[in-house]
C-alpha positions in Angstrom: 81.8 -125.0 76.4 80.5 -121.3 76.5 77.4 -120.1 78.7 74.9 -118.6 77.0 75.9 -115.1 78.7 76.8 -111.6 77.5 78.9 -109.5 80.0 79.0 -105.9 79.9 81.9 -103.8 81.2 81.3 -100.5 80.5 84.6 -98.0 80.9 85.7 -95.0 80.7 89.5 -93.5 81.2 90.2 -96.5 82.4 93.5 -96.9 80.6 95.5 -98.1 84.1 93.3 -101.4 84.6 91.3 -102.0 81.3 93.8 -104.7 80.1 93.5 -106.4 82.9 90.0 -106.2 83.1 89.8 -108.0 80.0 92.1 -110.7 80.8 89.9 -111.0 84.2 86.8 -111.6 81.8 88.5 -113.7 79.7 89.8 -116.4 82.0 86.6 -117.0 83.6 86.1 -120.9 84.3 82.7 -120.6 82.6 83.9 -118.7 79.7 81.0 -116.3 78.2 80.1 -116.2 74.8 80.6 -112.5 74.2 81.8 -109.7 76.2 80.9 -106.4 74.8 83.5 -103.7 76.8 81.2 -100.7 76.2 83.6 -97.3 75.7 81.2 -94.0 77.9 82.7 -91.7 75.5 86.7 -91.9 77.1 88.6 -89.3 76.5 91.8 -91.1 76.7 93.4 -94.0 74.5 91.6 -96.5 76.3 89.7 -97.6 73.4 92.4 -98.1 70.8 93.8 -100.3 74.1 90.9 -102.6 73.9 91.0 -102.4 70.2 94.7 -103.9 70.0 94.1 -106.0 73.0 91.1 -107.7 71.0 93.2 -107.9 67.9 96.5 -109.5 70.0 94.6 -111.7 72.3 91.3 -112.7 71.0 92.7 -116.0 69.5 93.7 -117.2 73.2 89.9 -117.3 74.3 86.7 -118.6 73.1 84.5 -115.4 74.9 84.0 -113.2 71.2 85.2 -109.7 72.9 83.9 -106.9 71.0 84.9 -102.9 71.9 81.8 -100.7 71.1 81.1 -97.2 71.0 77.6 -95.7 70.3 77.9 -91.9 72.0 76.6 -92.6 75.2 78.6 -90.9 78.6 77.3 -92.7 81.8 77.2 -96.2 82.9 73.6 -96.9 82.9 73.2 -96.0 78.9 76.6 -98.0 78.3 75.2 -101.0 79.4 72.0 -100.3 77.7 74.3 -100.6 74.8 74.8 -104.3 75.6 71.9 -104.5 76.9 70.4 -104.2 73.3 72.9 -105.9 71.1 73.1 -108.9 73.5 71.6 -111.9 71.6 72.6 -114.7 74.7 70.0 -116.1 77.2 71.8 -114.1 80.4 73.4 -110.4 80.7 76.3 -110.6 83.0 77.5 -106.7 84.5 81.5 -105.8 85.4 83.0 -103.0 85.9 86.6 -102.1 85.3 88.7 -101.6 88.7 87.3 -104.0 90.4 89.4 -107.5 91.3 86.7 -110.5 90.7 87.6 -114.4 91.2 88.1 -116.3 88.1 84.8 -118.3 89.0 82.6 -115.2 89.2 80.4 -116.2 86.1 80.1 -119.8 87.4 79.2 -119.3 90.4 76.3 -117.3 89.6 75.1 -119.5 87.3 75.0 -122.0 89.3 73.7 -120.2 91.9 70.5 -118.8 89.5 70.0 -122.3 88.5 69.8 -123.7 91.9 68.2 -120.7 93.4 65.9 -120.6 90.4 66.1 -116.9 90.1 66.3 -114.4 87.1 68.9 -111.8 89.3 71.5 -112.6 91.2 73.9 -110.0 92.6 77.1 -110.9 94.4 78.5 -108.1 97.0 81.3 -104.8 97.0 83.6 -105.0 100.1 85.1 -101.3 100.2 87.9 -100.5 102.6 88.9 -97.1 100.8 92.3 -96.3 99.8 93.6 -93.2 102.2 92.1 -91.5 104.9 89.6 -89.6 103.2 88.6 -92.8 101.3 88.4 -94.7 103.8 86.3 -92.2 106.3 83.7 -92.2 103.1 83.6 -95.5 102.6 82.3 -95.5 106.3 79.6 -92.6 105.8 78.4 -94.4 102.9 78.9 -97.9 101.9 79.8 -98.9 105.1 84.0 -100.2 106.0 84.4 -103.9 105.6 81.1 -104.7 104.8 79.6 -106.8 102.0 76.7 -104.9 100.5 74.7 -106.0 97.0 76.1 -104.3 93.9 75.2 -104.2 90.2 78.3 -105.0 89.2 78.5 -108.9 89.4 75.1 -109.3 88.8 73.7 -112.3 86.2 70.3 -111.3 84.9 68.1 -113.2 82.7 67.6 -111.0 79.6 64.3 -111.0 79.5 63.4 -109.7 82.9 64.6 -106.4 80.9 61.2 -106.9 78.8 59.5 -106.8 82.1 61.2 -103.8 83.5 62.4 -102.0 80.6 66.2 -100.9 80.3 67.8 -99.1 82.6 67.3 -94.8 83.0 68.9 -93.3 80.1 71.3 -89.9 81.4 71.9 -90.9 84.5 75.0 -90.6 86.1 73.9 -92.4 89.5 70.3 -93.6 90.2 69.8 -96.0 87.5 70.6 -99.1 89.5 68.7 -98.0 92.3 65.6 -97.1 90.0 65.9 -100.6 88.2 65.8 -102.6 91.6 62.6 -100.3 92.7 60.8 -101.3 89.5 62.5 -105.2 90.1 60.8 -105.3 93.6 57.6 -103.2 91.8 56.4 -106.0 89.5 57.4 -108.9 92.5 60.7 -110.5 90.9 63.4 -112.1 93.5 66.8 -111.2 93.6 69.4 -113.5 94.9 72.2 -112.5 96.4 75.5 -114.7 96.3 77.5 -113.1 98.8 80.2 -115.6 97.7 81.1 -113.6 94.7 82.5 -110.3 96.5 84.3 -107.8 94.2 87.1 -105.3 95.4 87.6 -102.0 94.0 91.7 -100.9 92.8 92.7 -98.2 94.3 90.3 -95.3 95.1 86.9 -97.5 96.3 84.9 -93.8 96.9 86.9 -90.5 96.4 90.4 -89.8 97.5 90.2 -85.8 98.1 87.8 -83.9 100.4 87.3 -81.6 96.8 86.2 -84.6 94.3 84.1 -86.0 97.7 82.4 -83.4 97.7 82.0 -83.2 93.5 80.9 -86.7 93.5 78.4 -86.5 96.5 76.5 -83.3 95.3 76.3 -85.3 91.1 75.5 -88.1 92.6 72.5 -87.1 94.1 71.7 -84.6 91.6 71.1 -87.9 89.4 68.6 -89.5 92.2 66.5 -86.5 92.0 62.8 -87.4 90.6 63.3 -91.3 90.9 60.2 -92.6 91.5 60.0 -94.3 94.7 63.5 -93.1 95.6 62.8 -90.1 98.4 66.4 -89.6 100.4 67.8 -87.3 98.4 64.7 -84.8 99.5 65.5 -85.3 103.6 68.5 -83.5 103.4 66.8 -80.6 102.2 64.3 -81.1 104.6 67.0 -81.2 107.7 68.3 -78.2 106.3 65.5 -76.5 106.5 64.5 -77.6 110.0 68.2 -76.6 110.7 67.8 -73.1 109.8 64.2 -73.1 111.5 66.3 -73.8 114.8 69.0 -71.4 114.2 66.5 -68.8 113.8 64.9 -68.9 117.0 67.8 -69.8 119.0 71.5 -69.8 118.7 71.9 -72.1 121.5 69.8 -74.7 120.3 71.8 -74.3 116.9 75.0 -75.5 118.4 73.8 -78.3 120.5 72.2 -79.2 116.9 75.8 -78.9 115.2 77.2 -80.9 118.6 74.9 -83.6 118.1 75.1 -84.1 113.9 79.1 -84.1 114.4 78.7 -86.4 117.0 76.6 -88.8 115.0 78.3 -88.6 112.3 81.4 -89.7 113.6 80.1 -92.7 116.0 76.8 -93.6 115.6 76.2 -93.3 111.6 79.4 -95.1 110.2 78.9 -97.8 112.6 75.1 -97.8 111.3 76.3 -98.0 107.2 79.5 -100.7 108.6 78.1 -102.8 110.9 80.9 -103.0 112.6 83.5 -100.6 114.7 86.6 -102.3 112.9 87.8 -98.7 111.4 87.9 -97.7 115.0 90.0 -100.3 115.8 92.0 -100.3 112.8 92.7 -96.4 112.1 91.3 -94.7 115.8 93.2 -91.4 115.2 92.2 -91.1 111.8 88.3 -91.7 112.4 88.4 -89.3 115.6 89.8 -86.7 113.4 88.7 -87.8 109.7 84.8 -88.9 109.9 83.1 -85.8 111.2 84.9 -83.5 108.5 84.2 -86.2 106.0 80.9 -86.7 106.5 79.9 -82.8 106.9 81.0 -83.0 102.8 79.9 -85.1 102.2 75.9 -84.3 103.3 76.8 -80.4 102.1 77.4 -82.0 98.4 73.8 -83.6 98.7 72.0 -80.7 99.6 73.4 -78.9 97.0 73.1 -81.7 94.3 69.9 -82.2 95.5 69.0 -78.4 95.5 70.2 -78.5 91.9 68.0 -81.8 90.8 65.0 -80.3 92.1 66.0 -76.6 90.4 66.5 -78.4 87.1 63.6 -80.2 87.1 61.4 -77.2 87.9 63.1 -75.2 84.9 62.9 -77.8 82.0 
């Protein structure tokens, strides 16, 4: 018997792990009623791969899968898509890349029911895939740690009546701003840390160049988020950096000593909870996180520097 679920996967160029992605959906112990793979505007054939997949398989499972395209280009308007056409009493969210258990969908169910909660999320375990991954993994996410993500989450779909859908034109943000307004109106979010997902491959960024790219978009796309007020401190240390630099050149450098120095000890053992990547790859953090992580905060300021610019210019 199907649940009374929709799950969302939007995708884009995802050509190398879409079909299994859908056969990952599809063999769920609690099978879903639909699954609506939403396509962000690919500009590969990854669409007429989900197309043929649909038309080859579909008879070997009783989830409906349905490939659907309505112009949108980021994540948080894809799933808006299924969002809107979903007709079932839960939304279920997946993305592609990720390797999930074949008793994801039950397990939150279950876990909703008995936890008698409209959200539950399960957790992202990121390890990162070479060096440079795996030092950003550690400035960020955190190495080897289980942190709450959208994807595997089971919401009841009327809590979206309550909050409203997520942003619309956001590349990054729109998760964060839809758990703001989730903890704004006093509903409970569960999280089932025994459904933990794991990315294929690349789990942040795999050069020091598309680190960077991804750091400064990413928190372009957090700029203006109500209740959301990071992105601004790294403009603010900036400015308190060139404050100190002005009146003294000394007090510069022990400035620059000290942020290397915390960002390679004390702040990815803050995000990890944990000094495994120490243990595990002691060269490579020595020599990686510092250079990493500088990148890293240099594509926030500049993202953020160009949020705040294009929001003052509209």
């Amino acid at each position: 018997m199907n649940a009374d679920i929709t799950v969302v996967v939007p995708y884009y160029n995802e050509k190398a792990t879409i079909e299994y992605t859908l056969e990952q959906v599809g063999n769920q112990s609690l099978p879903a009623k639909y699954a609506f793979f939403v396509n962000s505007s690919s500009t590969d054939d990854t669409s007429d791969m989900v197309s043929h997949w649909i038309e080859k398989n579909q008879h070997r499972f009783s989830t409906q899968f349905r490939n659907t395209y309505e112009n949108t280009c980021n994540p948080g308007s894809s799933k808006n898509v299924g969002i809107r056409h979903a007709d079932t009493d839960w939304v279920a969210f997946m993305d592609c890349g990720q390797n999930f258990e074949k008793d994801w969908l039950e397990k939150q169910y279950m876990g909703a029911l008995e936890s008698k909660v409209d959200v539950i999320s399960g957790v992202v375990c990121l390890t990162g895939d070479n060096w440079v991954d795996r030092c950003a993994v550690a400035q960020t996410y955190g190495y080897k740690r289980n942190r709450s993500c959208l994807p595997t989450t089971l919401v009841k779909r009327s809590v979206f009546g309550k909050t409203g859908l997520f942003l619309e034109g956001r590349r990054a943000g729109y998760d964060v701003a839809w758990l703001i307004k989730l903890k704004k109106i006093g509903l409970e979010r569960a999280i089932n840390e025994k459904v933990k997902i794991h990315y294929i491959g690349t789990n942040f960024s795999s050069t020091l160049s598309s680190l960077y790219k991804k750091s400064a978009l990413y928190a372009k796309s957090t700029v203006g988020l109500e209740g959301y007020s990071i992105p601004y401190l790294y403009v603010i240390f900036l400015l308190m950096f060139l404050s100190v630099w002005a009146i003294s050149g000394k007090a510069a450098l022990a400035v620059i000593l000290l942020y290397f120095l915390t960002r390679s000890f004390f702040l990815p053992v803050i995000k990890s909870r944990n000094v495994l990547y120490y243990k595990e790859y002691p060269l490579e953090s020595i020599l990686g996180l510092g250079l990493v992580g500088f990148v890293v905060d240099f594509g926030r300021v500049k993202g953020t520097l160009q949020g705040v610019l294009s929001s003052l210019f509209k």
